[in-house]
C-alpha positions as CSV (number, residue, x, y, z in Angstrom):
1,X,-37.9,-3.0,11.0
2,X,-37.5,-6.2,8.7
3,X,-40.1,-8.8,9.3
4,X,-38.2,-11.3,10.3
5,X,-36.8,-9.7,13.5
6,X,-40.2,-10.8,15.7
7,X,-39.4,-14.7,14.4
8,X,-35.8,-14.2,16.4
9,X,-35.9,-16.4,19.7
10,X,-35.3,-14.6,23.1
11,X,-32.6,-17.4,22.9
12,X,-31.2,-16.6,20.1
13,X,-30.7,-12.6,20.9
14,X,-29.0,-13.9,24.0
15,X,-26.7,-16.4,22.2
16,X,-25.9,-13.0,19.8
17,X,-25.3,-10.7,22.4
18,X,-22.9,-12.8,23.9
19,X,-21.1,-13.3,20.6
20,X,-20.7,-9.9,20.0
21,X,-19.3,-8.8,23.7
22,X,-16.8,-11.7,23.1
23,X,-15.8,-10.2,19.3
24,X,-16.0,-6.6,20.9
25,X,-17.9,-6.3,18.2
26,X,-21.2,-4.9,19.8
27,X,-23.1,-3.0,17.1
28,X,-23.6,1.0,17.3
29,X,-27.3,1.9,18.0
30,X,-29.8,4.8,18.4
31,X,-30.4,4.4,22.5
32,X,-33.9,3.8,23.6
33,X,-34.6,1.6,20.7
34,X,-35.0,-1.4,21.9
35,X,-36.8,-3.4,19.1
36,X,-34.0,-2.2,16.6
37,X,-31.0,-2.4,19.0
38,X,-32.6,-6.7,18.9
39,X,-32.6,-7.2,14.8
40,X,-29.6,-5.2,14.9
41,X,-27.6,-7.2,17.1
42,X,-29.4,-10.3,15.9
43,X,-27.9,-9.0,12.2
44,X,-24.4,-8.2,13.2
45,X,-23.8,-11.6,15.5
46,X,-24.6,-13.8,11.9
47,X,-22.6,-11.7,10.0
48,X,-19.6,-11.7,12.3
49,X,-20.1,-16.0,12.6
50,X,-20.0,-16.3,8.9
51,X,-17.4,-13.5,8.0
52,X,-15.0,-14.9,10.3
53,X,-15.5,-18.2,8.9
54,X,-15.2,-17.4,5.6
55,X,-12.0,-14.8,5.8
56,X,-10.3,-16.6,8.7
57,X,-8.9,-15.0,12.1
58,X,-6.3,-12.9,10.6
59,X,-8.5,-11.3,8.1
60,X,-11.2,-11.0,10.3
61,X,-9.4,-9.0,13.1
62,X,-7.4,-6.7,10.4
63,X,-10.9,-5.7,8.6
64,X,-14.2,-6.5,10.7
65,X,-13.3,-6.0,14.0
66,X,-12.5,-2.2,13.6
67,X,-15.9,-1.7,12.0
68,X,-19.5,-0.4,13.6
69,X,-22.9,-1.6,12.3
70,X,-26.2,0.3,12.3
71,X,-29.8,-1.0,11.1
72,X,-32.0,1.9,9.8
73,X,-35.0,2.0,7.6
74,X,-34.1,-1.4,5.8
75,X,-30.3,-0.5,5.9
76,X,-27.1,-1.9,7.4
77,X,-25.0,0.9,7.9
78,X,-21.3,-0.4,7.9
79,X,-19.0,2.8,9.0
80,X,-15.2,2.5,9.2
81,X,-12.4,4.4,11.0
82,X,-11.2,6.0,7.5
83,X,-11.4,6.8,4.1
84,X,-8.3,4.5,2.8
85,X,-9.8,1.8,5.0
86,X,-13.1,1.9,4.1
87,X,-12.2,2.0,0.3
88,X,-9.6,-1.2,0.9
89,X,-12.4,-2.9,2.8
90,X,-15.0,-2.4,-0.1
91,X,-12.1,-3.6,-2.5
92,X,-11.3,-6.9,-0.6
93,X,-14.7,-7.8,1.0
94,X,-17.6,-5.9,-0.1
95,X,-19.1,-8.4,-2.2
96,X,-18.9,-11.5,0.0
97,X,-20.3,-9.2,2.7
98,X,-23.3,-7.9,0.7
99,X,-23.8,-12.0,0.3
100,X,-23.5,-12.6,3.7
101,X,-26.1,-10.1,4.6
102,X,-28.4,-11.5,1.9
103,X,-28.0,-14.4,3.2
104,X,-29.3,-13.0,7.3
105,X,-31.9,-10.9,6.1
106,X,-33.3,-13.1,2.8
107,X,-32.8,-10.0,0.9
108,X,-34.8,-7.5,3.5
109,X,-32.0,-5.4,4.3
110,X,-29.2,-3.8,1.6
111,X,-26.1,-2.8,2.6
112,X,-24.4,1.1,3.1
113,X,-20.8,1.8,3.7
114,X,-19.4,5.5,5.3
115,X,-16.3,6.4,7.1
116,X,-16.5,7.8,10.6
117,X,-13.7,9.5,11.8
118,X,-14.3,9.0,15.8
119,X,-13.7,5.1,15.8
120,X,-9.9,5.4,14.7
121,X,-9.5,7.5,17.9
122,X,-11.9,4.9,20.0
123,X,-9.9,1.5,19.1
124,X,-7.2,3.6,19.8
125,X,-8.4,4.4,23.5
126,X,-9.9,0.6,23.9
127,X,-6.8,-1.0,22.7
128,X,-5.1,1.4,25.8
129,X,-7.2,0.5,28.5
130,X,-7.6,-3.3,27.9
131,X,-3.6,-4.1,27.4
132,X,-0.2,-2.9,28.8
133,X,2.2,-1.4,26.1
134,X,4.5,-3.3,25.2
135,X,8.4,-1.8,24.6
136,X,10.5,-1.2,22.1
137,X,14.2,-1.5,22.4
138,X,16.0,-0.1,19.1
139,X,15.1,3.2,17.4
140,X,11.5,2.9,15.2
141,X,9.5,5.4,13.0
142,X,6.2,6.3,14.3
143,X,5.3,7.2,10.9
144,X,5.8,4.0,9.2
145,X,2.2,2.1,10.3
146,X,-0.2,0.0,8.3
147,X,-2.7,2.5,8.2
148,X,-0.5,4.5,5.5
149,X,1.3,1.7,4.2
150,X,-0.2,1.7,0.2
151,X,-1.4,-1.8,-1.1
152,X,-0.7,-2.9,-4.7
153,X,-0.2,-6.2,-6.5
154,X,3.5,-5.7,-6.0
155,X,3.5,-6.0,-2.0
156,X,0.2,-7.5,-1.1
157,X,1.0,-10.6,-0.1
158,X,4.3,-9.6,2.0
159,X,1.9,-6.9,3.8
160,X,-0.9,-9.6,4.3
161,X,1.9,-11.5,6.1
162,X,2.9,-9.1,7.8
163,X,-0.3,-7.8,9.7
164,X,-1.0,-11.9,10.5
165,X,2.4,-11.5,12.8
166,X,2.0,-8.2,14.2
167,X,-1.7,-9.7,15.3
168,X,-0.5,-13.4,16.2
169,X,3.5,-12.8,16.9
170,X,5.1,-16.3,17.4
171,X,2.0,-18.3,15.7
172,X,1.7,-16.9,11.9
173,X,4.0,-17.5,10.2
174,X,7.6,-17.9,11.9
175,X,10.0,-16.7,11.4
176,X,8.8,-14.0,8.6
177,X,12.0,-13.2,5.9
178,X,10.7,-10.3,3.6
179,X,13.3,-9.8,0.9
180,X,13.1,-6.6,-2.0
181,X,15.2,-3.9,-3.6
182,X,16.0,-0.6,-2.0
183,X,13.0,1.6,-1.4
184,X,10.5,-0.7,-1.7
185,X,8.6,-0.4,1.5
186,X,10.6,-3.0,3.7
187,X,11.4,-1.4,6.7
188,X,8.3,0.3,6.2
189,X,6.6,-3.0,7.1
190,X,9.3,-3.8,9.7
191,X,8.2,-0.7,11.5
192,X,4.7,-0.9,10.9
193,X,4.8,-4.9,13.0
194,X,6.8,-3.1,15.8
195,X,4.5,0.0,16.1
196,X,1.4,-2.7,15.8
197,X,2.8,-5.3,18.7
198,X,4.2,-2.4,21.3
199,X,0.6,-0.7,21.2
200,X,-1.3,-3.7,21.3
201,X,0.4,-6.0,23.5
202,X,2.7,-6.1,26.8
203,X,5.5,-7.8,24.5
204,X,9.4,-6.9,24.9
205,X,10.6,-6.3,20.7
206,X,13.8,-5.7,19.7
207,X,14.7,-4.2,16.7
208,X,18.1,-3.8,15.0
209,X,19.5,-3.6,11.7
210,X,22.4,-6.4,11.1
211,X,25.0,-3.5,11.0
212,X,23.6,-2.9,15.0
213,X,23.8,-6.3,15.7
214,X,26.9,-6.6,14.6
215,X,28.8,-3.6,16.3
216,X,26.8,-4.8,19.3
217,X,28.6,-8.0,19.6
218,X,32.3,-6.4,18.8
219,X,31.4,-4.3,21.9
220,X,30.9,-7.2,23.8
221,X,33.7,-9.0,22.9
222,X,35.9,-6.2,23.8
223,X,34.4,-5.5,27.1
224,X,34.0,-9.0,27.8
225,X,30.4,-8.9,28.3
226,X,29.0,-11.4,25.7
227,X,26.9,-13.2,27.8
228,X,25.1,-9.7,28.8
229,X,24.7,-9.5,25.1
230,X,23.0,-12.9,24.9
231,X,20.6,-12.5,27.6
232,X,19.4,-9.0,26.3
233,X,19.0,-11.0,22.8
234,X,17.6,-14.5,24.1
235,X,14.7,-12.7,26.8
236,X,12.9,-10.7,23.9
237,X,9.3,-11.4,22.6
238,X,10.0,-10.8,19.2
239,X,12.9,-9.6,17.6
240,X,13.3,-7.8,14.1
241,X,16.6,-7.8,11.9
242,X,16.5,-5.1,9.5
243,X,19.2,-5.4,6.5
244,X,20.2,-9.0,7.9
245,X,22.4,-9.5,4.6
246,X,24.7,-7.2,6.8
247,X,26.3,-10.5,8.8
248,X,27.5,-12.3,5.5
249,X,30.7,-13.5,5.8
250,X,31.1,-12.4,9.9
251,X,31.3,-16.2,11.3
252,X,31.2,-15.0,14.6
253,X,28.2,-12.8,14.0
254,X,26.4,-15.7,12.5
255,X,27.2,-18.2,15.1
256,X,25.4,-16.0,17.6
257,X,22.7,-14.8,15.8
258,X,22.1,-18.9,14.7
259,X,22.0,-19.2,18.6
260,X,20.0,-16.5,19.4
261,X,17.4,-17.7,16.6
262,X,17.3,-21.0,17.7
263,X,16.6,-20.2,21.2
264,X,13.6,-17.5,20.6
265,X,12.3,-19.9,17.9
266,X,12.2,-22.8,20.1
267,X,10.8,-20.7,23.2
268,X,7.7,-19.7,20.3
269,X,9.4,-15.9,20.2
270,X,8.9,-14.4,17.0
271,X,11.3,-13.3,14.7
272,X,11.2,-10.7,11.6
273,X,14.0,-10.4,9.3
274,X,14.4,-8.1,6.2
275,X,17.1,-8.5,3.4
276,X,17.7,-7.3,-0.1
277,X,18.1,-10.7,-1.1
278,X,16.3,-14.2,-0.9
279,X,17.9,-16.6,1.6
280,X,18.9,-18.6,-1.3
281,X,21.1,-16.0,-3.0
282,X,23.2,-15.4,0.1
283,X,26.7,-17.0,-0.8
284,X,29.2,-16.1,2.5
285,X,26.5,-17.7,5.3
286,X,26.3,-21.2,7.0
287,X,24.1,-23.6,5.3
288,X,22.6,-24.2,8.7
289,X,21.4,-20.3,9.2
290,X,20.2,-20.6,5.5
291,X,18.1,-23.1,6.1
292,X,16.7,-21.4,9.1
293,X,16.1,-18.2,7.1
294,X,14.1,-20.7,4.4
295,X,12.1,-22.3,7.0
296,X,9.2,-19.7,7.8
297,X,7.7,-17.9,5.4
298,X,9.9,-16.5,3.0
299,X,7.8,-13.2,0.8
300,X,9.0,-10.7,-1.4
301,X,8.2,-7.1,-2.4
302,X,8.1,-6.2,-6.2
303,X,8.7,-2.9,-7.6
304,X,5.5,-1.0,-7.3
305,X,3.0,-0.7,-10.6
306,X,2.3,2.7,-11.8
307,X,-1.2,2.8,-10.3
308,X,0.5,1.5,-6.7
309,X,3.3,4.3,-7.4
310,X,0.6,7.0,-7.9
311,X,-1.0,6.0,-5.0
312,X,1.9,5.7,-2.9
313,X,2.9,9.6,-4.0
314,X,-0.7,10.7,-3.3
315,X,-0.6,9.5,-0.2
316,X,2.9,11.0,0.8
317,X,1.7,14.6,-0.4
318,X,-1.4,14.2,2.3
319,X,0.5,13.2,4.9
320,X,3.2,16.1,4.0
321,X,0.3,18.6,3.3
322,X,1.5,19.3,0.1
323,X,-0.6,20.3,-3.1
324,X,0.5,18.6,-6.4
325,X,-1.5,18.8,-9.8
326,X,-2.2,15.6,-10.9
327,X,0.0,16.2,-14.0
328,X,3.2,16.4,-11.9
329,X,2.1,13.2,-10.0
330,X,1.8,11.6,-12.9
331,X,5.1,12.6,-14.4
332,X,7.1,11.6,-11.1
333,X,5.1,8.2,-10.6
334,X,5.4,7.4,-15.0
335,X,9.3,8.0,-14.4
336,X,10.3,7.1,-11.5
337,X,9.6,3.3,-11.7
338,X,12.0,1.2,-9.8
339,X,12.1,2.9,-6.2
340,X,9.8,5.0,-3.8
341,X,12.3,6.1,-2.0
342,X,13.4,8.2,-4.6
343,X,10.2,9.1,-5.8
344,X,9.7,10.8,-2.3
345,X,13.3,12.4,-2.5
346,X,11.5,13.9,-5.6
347,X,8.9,15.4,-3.7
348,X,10.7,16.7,-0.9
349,X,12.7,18.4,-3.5
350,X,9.8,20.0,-5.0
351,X,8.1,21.0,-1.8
352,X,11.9,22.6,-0.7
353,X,11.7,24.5,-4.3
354,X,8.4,26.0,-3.5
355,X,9.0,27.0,0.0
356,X,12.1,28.7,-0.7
357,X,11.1,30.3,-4.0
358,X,7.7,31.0,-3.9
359,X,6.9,29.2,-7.3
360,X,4.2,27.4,-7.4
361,X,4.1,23.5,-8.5
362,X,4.0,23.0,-12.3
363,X,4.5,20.5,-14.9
364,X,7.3,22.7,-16.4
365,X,8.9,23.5,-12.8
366,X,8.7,19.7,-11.6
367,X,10.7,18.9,-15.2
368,X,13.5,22.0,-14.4
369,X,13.2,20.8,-10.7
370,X,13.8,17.4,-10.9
371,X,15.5,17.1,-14.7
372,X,18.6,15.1,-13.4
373,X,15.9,12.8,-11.8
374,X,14.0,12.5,-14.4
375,X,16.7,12.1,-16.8
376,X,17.8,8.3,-16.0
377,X,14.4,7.5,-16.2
378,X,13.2,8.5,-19.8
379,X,10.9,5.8,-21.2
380,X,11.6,5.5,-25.1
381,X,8.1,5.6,-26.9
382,X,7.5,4.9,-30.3
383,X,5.0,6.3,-32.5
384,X,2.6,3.0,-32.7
385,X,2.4,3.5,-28.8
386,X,1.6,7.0,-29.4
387,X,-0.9,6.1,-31.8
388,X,-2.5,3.3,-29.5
389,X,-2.6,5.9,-26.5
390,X,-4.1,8.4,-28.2
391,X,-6.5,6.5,-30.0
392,X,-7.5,4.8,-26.7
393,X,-8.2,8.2,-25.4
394,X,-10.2,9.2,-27.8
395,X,-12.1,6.1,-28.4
396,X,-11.3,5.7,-31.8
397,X,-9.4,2.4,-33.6
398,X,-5.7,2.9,-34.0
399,X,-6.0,1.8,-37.6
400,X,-7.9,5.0,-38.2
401,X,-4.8,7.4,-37.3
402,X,-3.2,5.9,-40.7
403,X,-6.6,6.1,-42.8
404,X,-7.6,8.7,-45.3
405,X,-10.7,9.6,-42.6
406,X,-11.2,13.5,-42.1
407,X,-13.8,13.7,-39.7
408,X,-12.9,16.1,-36.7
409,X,-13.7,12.7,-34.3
410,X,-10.8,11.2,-36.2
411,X,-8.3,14.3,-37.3
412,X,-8.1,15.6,-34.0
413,X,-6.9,12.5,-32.4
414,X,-4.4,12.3,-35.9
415,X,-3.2,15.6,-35.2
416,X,-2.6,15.1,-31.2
417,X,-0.7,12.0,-31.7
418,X,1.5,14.0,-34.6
419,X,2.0,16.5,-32.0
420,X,2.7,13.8,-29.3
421,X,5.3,12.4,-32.0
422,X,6.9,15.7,-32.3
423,X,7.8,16.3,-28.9
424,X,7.7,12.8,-27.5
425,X,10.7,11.0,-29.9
426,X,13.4,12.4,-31.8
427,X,11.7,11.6,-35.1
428,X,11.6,14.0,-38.3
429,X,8.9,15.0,-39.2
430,X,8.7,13.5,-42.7
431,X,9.4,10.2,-40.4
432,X,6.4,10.8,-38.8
433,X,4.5,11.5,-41.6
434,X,5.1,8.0,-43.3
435,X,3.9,6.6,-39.5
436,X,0.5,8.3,-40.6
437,X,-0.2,6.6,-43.6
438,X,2.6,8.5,-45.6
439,X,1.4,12.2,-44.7
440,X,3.1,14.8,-46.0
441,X,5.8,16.4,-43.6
442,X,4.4,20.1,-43.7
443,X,0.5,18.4,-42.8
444,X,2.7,16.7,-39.7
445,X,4.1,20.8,-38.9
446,X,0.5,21.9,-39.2
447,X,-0.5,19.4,-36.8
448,X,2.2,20.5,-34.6
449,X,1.5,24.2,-34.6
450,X,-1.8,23.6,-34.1
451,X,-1.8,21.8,-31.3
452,X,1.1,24.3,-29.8
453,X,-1.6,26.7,-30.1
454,X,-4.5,25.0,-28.8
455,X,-2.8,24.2,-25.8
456,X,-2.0,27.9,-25.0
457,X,-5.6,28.7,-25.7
458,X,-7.6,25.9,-23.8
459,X,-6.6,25.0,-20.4
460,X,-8.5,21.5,-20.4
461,X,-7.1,20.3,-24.0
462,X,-3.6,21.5,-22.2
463,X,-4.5,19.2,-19.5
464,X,-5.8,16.0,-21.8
465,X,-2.7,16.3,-23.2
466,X,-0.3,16.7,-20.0
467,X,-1.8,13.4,-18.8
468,X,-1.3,11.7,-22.1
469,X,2.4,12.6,-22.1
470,X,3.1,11.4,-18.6
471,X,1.1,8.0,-19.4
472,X,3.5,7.5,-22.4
473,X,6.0,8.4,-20.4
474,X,5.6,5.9,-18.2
């Protein structure tokens, strides 16, 4: 055990254990071992007290309190309830908390990281005995949660704002407006709050999309029931509008729903509302709903990165159980750039070919597959980009591609960017032999046949080169 762990006061270990039962944070431990069970708890309780100063409450509850800590042999073992979350937690926090933990132990102790599998299942089974479920009144996906919701630069910050409300509904951040093109992972998120509140939380949540809403209070206006209407609206503990552009222009529609709003928001009630639009581009809605919409926090979603797309596709084949070579990831995520939605339309597609045919998954099939997908989304690439990729690759300086240089380190990269050239643009090839310094047009052919046959005869090279076309194609 560290030396420092027989200078902790009796008072002290009391003060921590009382910490941690209040965090439900109480580290995991080898029983019997009372000594260690002491500097262990003594450990965790200081790193909780500074983590949560440092992050903040939001942060805190989304990322520390779902983790266990164990003290072995001059380690603090930090294990969380999955892979995804332990490699987001790493990305966000590990090095503030390897200087927290520097700062306990004066250096004595180093930190670990693991995944264990059983503590998804046991928040899951504390979170249902200590609260009531709450209830949801509208239809919601119980796919769509934050666990595999996939976190890029595009969409951090609306999913950040998101997990503060579905922890602290009516306090962060109300109301919430998220606003992004089709596909992009809004109602993911809109879902995800619901699924969050309902399980944690005796709260009443209502979700709709505007369209609902709308038909909703036609029906009551026929059957005379519109105060029915308001009291199921007005009695909710949050309520989520999905596709809220849906009410523009419908005065009557908006004079309820300006009602309804101002009487959850006044009561502390939160409220969620999705759009495809900022408030500020709406044109057919009263200034004074605007205004509303504007007066919470207002976050967007971007279009997704390649990197985020990637990730996003890799996670979808998981959860489908699908197999798909990296090449034909990396095809779908370089060319299908603007919506996710349609890159999983892609990959349902595929998955439907292979059942249904037998074939397996290949870069050629996914291009036959999904060519009218793919076809809209062609990047143009030029032969410096080629060049620069390649060269990049290779680890070589692009300005060598054009040089007189015939070293195999350098003519092999030549001749796979000639190749690249060849199939990737519509060039000739005496074009592409002046992009090469002025080459001769039969040395660019060479090149090409080369290559051709290299690629028939060397799985790997095939490979390299698969990965470079989908990254220029991009």
């Amino acid at each position: 055990m560290p030396s420092f762990a027989a200078s902790i006061s009796e008072q002290d270990h009391r003060f921590c254990r009382e910490r941690l039962q209040v965090e439900g944070m109480q580290a995991k431990l080898d029983p019997g071992v009372e000594e260690q069970m002491t500097a262990a708890d003594w450990i965790w309780a200081q790193m909780v007290s500074m983590l949560q100063d440092k992050v903040g409450t939001s942060a805190f509850d989304a990322w520390f309190r779902p983790l266990s800590v164990k003290v072995d042999d001059g380690r603090v073992i930090v294990a969380a309830p999955s892979r995804f979350f332990l490699e987001e937690l790493q990305r966000r926090y590990e090095d503030l908390m390897r200087k927290v933990l520097e700062e306990v132990s004066g250096g004595e102790l180093v930190l670990e990281f693991r995944v264990d599998s059983s503590l998804a299942k046991e928040t899951r089974t504390q979170a249902k005995r200590e609260t009531t479920p709450g209830r949801v009144d509208g239809h919601v996906d119980p796919r769509f949660t934050f666990e595999n919701f996939v976190v890029g630069e595009s969409n951090r910050f609306c999913h950040a704002a998101c997990e503060a409300v579905s922890r602290n509904p009516g306090k962060a951040y109300n109301p919430l407006y998220i606003y992004g093109g089709v596909g992009l992972g809004k109602t993911h998120l809109l879902n995800a709050i619901a699924l969050r509140i309902v399980h944690t939380m005796p709260a009443k949540v209502v979700y709709r999309t505007g369209e609902a809403f709308t038909n909703e209070l036609i029906e009551a206006i026929r059957g005379q029931s519109v105060e029915s209407f308001r009291e199921r609206y007005r009695q909710v503990d949050v309520l989520i509008v999905d596709d809220v552009q849906f009410i523009e222009r419908k005065e009557r529609t908006q004079e309820e729903f300006f009602h309804t709003f101002n009487e959850l928001h006044a009561a502390g009630r939160q409220i969620v509302l999705a759009s495809d639009r900022s408030p500020l581009e709406f044109r057919g809605i009263a200034e004074r709903l605007r205004s509303r919409f504007n007066s919470g926090l207002v976050a967007d979603i971007q279009p997704p990165d390649y990197e985020t797309r990637l990730a996003i596709l890799r996670s979808k084949t998981r959860i489908a159980e699908v197999e798909l070579p990296d090449e034909v990831a990396e095809l779908i995520a370089s060319q299908i750039t603007s919506n996710v939605r349609e890159m999983e339309g892609a990959l349902t597609r595929l998955t439907a070919h292979m059942s249904l045919t037998g074939e397996p998954i290949t870069l050629e099939v996914a291009r036959r597959v999904l060519r009218d997908m793919l076809r809209g989304h062609e990047h143009v690439v030029g032969i410096e980009e080629i060049q620069e990729a390649v060269a990049d690759f290779y680890g070589i300086h692009v300005r060598e591609m054009r040089s007189g240089k015939r070293a195999r380190a350098v003519a092999f990269p030549r001749q796979v960017a000639m190749y690249l050239a060849k199939t990737l643009t519509t060039l000739s090839l005496p074009e592409i032999g002046q992009g090469f310094g002025g080459r001769h047009h039969t040395t660019v052919l060479h090149a090409v046949q080369k290559i051709e046959a290299m690629r028939k005869e060397n799985p790997a090279l095939d490979e390299e080169i698969s990965r470079l076309e989908a990254r220029l194609r991009r």
